[in-house]
MMTF fields as JSON, N, C-alpha, C and O atoms, coordinates in Angstrom:
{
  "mmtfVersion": "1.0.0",
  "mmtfProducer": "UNKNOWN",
  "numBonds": 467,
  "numAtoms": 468,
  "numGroups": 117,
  "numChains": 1,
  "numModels": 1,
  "chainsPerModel": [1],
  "groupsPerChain": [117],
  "chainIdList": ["A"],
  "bondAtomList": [4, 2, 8, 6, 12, 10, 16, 14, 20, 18, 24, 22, 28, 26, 32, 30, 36, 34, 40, 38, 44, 42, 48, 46, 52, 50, 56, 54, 60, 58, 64, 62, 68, 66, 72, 70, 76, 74, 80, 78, 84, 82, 88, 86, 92, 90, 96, 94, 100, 98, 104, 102, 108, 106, 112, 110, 116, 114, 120, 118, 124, 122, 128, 126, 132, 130, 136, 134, 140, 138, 144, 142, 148, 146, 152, 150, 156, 154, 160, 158, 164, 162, 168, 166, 172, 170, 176, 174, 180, 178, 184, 182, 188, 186, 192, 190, 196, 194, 200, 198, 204, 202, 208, 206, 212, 210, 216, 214, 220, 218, 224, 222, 228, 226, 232, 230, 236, 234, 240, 238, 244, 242, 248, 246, 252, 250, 256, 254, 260, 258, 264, 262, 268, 266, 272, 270, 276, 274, 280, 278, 284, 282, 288, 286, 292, 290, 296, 294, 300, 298, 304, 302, 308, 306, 312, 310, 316, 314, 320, 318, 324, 322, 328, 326, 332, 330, 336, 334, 340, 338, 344, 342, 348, 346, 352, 350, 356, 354, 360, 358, 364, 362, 368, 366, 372, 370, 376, 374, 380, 378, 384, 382, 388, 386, 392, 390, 396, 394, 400, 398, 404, 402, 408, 406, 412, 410, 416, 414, 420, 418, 424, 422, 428, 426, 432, 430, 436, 434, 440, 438, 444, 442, 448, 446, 452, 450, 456, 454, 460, 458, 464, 462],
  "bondOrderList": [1, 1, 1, 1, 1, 1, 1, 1, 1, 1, 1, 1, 1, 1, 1, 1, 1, 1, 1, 1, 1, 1, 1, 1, 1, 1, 1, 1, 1, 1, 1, 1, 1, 1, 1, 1, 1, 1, 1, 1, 1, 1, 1, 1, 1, 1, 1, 1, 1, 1, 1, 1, 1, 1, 1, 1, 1, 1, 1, 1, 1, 1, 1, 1, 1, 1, 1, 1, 1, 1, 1, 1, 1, 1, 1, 1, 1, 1, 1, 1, 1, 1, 1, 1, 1, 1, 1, 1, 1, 1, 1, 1, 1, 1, 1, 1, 1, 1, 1, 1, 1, 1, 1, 1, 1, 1, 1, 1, 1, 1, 1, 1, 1, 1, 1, 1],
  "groupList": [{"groupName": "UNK", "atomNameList": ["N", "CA", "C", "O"], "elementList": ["N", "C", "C", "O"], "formalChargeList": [0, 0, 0, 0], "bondAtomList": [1, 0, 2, 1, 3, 2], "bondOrderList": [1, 1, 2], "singleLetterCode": "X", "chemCompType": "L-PEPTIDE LINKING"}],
  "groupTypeList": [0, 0, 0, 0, 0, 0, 0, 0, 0, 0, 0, 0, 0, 0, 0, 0, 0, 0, 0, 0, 0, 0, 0, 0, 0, 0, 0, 0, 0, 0, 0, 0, 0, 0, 0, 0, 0, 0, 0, 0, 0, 0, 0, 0, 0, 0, 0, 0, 0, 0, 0, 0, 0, 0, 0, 0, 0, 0, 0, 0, 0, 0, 0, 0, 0, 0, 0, 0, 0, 0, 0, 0, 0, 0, 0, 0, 0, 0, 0, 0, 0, 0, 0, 0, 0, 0, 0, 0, 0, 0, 0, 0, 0, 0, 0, 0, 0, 0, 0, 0, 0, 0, 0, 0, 0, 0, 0, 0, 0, 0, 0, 0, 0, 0, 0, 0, 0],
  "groupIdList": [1, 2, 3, 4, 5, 6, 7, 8, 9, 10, 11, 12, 13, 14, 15, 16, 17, 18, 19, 20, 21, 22, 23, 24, 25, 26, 27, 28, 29, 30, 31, 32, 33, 34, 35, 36, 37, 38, 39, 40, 41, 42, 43, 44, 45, 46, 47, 48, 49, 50, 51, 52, 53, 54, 55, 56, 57, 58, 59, 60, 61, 62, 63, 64, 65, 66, 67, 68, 69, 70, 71, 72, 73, 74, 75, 76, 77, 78, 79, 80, 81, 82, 83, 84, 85, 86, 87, 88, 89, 90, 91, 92, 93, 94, 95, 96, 97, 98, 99, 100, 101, 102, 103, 104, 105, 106, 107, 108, 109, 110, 111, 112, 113, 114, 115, 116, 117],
  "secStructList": [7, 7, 3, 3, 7, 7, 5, 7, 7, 5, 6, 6, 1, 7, 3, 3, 3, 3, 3, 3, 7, 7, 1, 6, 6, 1, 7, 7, 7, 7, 6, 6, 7, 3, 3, 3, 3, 3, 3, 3, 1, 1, 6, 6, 7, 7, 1, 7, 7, 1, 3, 3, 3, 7, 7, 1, 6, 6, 7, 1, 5, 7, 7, 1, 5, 4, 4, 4, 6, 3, 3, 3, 3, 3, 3, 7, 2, 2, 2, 2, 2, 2, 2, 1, 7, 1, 3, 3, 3, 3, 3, 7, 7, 3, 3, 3, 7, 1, 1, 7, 7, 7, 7, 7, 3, 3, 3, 3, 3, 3, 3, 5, 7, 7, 7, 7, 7],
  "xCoordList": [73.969, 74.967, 76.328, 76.593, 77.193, 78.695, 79.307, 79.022, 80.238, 81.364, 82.457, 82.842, 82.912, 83.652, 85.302, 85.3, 86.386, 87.224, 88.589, 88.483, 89.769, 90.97, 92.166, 92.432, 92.684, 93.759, 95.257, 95.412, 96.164, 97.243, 98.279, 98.97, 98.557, 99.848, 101.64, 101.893, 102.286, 103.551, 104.077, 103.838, 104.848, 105.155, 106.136, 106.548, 106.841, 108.045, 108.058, 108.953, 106.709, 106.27, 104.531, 103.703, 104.875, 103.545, 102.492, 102.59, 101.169, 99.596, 98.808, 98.264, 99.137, 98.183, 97.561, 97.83, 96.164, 95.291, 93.964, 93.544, 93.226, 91.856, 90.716, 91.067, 89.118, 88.256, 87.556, 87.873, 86.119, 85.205, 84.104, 84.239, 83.195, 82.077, 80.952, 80.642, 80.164, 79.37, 77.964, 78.017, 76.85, 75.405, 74.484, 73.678, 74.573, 73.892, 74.898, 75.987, 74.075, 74.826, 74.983, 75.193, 74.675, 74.898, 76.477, 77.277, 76.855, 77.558, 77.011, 75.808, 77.671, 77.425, 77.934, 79.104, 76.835, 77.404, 77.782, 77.216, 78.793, 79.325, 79.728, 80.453, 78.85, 78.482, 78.454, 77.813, 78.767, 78.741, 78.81, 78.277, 79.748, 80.024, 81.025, 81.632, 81.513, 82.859, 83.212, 82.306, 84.408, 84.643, 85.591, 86.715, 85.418, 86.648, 86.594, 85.706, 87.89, 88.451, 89.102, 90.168, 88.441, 88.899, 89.675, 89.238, 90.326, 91.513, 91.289, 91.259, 91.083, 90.856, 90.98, 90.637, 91.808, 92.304, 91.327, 91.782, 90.109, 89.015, 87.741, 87.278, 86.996, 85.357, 84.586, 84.659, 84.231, 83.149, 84.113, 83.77, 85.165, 86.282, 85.628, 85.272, 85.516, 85.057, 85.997, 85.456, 87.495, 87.979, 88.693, 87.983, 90.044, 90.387, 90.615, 90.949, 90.453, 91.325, 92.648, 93.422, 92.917, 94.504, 94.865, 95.947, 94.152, 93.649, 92.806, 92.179, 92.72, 91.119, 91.828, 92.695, 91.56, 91.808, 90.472, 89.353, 90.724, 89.216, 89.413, 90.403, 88.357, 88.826, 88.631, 88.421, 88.456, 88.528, 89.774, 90.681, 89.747, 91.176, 92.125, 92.481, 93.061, 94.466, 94.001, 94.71, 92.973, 93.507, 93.675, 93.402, 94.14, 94.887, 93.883, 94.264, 92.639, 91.686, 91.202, 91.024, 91.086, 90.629, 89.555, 89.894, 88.55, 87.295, 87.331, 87.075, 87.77, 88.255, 87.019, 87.126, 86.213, 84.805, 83.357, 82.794, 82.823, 81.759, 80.865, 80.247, 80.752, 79.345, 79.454, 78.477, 80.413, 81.229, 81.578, 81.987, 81.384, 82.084, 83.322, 83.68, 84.306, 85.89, 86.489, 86.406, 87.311, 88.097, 89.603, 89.778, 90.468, 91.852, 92.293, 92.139, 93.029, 93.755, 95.332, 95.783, 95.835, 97.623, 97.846, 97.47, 98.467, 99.344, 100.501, 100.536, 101.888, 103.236, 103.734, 103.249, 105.02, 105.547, 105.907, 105.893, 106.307, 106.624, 105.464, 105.522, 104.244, 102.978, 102.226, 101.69, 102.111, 102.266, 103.252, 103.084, 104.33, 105.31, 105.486, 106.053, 104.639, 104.681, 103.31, 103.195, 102.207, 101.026, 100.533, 99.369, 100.987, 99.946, 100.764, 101.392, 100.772, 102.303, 101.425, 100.244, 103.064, 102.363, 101.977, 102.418, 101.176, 99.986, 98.515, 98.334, 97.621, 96.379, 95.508, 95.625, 94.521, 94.126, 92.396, 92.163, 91.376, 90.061, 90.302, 91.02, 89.239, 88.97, 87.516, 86.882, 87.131, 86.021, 85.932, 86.966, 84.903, 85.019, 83.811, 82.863, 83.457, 81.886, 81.78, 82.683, 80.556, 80.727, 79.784, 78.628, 80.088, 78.59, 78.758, 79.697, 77.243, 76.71, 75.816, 75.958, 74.905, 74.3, 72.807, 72.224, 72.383, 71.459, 71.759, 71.097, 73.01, 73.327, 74.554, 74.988, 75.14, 76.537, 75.883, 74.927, 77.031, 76.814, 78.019, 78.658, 78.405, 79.281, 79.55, 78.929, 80.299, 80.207, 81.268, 80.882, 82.289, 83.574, 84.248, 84.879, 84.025, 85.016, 85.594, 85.484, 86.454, 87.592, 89.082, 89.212, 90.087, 91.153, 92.527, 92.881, 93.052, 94.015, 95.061, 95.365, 96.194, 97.081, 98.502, 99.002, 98.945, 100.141, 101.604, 101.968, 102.767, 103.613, 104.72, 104.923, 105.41, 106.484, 107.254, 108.059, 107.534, 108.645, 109.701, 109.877, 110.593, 112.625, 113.045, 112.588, 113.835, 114.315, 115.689, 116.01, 116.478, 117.322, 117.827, 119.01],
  "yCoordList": [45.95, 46.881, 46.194, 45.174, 46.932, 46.245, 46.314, 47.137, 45.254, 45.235, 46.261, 46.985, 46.241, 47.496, 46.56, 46.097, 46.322, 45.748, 46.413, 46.911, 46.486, 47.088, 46.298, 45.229, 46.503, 45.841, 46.491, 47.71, 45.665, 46.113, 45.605, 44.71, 45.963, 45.084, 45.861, 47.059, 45.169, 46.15, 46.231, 45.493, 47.2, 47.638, 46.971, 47.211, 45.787, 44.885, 43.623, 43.149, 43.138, 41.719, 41.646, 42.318, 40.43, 40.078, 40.215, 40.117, 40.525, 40.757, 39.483, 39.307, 38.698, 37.286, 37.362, 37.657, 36.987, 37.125, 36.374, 36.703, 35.292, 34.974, 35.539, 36.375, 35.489, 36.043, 35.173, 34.278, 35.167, 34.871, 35.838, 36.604, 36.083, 36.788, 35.955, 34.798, 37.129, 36.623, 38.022, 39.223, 37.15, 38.249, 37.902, 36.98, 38.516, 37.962, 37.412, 37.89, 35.496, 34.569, 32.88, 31.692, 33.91, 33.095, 33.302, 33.962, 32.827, 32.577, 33.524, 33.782, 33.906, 34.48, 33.968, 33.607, 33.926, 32.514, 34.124, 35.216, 33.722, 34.402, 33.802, 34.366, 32.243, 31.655, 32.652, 33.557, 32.971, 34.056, 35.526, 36.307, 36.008, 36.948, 37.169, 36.444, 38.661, 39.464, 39.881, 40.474, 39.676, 40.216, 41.404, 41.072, 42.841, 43.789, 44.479, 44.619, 44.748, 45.631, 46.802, 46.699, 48.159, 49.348, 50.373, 50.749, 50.496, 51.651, 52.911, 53.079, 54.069, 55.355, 55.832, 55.444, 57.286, 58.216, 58.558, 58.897, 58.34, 58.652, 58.333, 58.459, 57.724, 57.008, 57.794, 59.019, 57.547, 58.538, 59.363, 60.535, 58.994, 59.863, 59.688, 58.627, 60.95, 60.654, 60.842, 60.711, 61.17, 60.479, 59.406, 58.4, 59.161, 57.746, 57.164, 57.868, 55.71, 55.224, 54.872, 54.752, 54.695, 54.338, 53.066, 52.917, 52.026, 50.582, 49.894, 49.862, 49.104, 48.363, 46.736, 46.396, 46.082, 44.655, 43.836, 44.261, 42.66, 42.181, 40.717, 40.191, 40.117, 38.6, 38.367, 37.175, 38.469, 38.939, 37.721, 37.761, 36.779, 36.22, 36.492, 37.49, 36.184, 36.943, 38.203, 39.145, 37.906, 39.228, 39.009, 37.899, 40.044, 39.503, 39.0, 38.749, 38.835, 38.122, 36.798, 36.684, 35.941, 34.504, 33.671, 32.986, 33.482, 32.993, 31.307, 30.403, 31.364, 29.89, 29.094, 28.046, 29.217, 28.486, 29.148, 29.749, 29.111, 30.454, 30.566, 31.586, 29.487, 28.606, 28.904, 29.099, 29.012, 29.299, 30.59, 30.69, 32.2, 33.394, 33.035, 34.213, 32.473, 32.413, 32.8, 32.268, 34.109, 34.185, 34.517, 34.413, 34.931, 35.243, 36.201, 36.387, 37.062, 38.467, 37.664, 36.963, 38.144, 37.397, 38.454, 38.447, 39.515, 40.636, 40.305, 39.847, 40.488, 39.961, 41.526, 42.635, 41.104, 42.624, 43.775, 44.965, 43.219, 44.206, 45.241, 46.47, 44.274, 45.35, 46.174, 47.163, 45.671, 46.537, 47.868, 49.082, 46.996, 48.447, 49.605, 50.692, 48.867, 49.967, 50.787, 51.953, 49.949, 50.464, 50.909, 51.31, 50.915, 50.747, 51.878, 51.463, 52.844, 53.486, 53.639, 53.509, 54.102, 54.11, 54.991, 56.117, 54.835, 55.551, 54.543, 53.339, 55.562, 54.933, 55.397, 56.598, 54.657, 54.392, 53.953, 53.563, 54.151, 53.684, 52.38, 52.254, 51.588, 50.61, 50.075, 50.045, 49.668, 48.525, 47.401, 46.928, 46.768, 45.479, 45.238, 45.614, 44.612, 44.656, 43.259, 42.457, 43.167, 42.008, 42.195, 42.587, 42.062, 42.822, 41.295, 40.521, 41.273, 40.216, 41.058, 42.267, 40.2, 40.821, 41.832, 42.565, 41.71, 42.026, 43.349, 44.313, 42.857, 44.608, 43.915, 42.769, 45.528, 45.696, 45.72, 46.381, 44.396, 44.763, 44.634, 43.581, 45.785, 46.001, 45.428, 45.907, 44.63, 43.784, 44.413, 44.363, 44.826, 45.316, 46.531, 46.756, 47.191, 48.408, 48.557, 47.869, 49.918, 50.095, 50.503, 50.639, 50.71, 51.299, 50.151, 49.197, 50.684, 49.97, 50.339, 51.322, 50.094, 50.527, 49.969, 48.994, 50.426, 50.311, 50.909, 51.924, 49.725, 49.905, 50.417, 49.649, 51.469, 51.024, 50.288, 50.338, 49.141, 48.192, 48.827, 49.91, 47.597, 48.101, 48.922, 48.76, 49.662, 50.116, 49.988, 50.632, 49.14, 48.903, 47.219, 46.92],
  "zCoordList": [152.043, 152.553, 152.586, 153.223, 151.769, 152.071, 153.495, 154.365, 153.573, 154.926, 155.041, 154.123, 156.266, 155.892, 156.267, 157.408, 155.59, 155.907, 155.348, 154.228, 155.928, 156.306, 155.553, 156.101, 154.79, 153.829, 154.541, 154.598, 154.989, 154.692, 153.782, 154.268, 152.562, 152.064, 151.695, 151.825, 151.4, 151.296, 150.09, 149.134, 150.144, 147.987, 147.535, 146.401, 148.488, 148.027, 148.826, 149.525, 148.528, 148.537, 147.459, 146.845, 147.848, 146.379, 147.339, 148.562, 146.446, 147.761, 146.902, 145.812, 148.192, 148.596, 149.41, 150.575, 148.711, 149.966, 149.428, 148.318, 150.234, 150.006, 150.501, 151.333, 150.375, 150.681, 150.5, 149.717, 151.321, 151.048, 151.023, 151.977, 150.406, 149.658, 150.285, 150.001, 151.588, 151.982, 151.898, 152.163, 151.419, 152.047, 153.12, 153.003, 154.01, 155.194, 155.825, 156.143, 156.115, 156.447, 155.362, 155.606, 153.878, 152.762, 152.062, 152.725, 150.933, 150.649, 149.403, 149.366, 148.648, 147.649, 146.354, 146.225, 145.144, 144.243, 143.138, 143.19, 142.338, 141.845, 140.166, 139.346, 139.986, 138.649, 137.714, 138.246, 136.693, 135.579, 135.737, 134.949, 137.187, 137.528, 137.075, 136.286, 137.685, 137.049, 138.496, 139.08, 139.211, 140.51, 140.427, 140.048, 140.708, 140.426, 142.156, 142.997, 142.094, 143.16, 142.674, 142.067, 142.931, 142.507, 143.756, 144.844, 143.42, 144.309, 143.803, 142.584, 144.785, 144.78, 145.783, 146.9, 145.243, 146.263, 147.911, 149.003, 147.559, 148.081, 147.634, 146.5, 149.084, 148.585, 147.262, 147.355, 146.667, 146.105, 145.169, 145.016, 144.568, 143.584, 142.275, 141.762, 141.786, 140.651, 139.214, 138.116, 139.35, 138.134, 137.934, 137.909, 137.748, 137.459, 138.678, 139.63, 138.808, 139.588, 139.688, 138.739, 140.941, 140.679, 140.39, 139.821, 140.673, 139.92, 140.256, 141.315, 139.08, 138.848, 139.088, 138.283, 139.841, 139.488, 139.229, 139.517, 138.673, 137.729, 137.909, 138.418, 137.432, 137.47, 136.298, 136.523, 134.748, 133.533, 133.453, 134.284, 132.523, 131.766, 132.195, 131.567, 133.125, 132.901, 134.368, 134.723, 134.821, 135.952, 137.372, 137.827, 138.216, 139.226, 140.219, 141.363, 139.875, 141.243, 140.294, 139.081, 141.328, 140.932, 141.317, 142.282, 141.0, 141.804, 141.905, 141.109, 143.263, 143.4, 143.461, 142.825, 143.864, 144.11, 143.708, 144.623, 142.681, 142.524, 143.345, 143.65, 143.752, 144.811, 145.822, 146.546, 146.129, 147.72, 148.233, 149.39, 147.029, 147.123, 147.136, 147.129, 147.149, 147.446, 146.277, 145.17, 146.735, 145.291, 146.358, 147.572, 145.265, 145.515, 144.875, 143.668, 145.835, 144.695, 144.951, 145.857, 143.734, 143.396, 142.666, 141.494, 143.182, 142.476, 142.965, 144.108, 142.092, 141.668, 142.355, 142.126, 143.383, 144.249, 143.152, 143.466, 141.528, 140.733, 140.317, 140.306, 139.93, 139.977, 140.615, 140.115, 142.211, 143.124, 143.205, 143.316, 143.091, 143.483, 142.328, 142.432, 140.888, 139.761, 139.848, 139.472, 140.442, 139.982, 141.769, 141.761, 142.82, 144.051, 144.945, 145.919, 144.74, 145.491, 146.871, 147.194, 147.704, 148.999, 149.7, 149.464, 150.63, 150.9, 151.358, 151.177, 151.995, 152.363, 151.333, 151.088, 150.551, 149.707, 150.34, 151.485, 149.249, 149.679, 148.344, 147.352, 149.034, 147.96, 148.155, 149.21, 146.948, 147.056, 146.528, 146.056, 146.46, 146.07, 145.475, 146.163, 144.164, 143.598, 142.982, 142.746, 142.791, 142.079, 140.185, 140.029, 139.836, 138.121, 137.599, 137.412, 137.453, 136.712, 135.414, 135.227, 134.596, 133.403, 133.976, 133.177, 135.376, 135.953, 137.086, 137.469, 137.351, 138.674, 139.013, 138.891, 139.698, 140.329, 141.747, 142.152, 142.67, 144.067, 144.789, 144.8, 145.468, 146.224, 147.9, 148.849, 148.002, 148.785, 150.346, 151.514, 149.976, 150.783, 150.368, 149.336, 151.254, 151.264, 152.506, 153.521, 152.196, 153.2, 152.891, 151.675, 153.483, 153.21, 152.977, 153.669, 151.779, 151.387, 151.858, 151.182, 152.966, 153.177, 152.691, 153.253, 151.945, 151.488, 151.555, 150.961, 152.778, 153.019, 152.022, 151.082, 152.045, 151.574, 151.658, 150.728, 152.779, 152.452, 152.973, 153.532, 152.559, 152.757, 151.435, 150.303, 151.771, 150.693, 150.062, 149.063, 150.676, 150.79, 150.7, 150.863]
}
């Protein structure tokens, strides 16, 4: 069963943030995994999302320790503020290996607008 956890970030600063990836009171090894965080209007939406972040080459989450669950999301304030508009948002968090998808964290993404000025 996933956690249920509460994001707030703002649309004109960068979203830094670490995690650790736990089952039970293990650590969750994430060796030859794929870690994505998907944004949607609402739990259970069934057409696009509003974004997918991945840990894929080049994407904005980073699995700092596989052994350890620890990864990092590093989205840049420009991609946020092009791709994350504001508003409260559902999200989750999964992990897919070659054997199954397991969803570890969900919960609501809240996203400030910021200064505007």
């Amino acid at each position: 069963m996933s956690e249920t956890s509460d994001i707030t970030i703002r649309a004109d600063a960068d979203w830094n943030q670490s995690m650790w990836l736990i089952d039970g009171n293990q650590p969750v090894d994430l060796t030859g995994s794929r870690v994505e965080l998907w944004v949607l209007p609402v739990f259970d939406f069934a057409g696009s999302p509003i974004r997918v972040l991945n840990s894929l080459g080049g994407g904005e989450i980073t699995i700092d320790n596989g052994t350890k669950g620890a990864i990092s999301i590093d989205v840049p304030q420009a991609s946020v503020a092009a791709n994350l508009p504001p508003g409260v948002w559902s999200y989750f968090l999964r992990v897919v290996n070659a054997s199954d998808i397991v969803e570890y964290i969900r919960g609501n993404l809240t996203v400030l607008a910021g200064r505007t000025s």
